[in-house]
N, C-alpha and C positions, 0 to 999 in steps of 0.2 A: 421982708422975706429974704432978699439978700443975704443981708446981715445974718439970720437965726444958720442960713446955709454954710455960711463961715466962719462962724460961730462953733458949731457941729465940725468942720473937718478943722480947726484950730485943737477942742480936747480932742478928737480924734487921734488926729499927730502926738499930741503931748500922751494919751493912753500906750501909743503904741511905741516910741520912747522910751518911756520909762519902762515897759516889757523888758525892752532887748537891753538897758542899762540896770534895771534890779532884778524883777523876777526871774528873765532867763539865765542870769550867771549862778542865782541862789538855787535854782532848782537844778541845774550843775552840779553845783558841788556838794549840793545833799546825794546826790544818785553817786557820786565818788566816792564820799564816805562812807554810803551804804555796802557800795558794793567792797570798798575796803575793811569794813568791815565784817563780812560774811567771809570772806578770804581770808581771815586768818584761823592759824593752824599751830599744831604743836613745833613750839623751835622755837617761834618768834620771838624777838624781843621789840615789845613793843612800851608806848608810852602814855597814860590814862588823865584823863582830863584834870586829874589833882597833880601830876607831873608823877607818879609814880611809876617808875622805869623797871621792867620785867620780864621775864620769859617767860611765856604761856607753856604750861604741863597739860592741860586738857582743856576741850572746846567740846562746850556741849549746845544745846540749840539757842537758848538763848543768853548764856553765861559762859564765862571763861576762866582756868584759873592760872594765876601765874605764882612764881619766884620769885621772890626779891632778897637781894644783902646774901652776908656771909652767912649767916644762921640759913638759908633755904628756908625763909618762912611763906608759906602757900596764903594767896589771898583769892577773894572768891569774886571779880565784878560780873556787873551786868555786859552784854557787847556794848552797849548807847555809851559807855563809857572809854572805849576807846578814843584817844587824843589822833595817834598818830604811829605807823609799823617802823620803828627802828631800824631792826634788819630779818629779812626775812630768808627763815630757815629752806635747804632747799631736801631736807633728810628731818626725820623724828630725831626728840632729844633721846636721850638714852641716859636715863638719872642713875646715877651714879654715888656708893654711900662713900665717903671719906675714906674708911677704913680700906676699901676697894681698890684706892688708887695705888698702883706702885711706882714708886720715884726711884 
């Protein structure tokens, strides 16, 4: 009887362990990203889990689309694809055609 009693708070301890050493930091950083995720906006430049580096033009509920390279070619991801916010714009972009610029 002892033994089964010590037994019992021995996994007890090791369940409650390994909570505060995996689960709790992983359920963290998913609620981080999520909400880093929801958080982004037009400006951003951010970075997409293939490493493709961009500025997001429009956010819609569940998709985004950004800029990449000199040509301005628009790509369309999902948000789940978000990596990582570059820098974050504090003003909309305001897209601008070439011809538009004066130097």
């Amino acid at each position: 009887m002892n033994s089964t009693v010590g037994l019992i708070a021995y996994m007890g301890f090791f369940f409650v362990l390994m909570y505060f050493l995996i689960i709790r930091p992983q359920k963290k950083k998913t609620k981080q990203l999520n909400d880093l995720r929801g958080s982004v906006k037009a400006g951003d430049t951010l970075v997409t889990i293939g490493g493709i580096v961009g500025t997001v033009v429009k956010v819609k509920e569940d998709e985004f689309v950004i800029e990449v390279g000199a040509a301005r070619t628009k790509l369309t991801f999902k948000k789940w694809a978000i990596s990582s916010i570059e820098k974050a714009s504090d003003a909309a972009v305001q897209v601008v055609e070439d011809d538009e610029i004066e130097e």
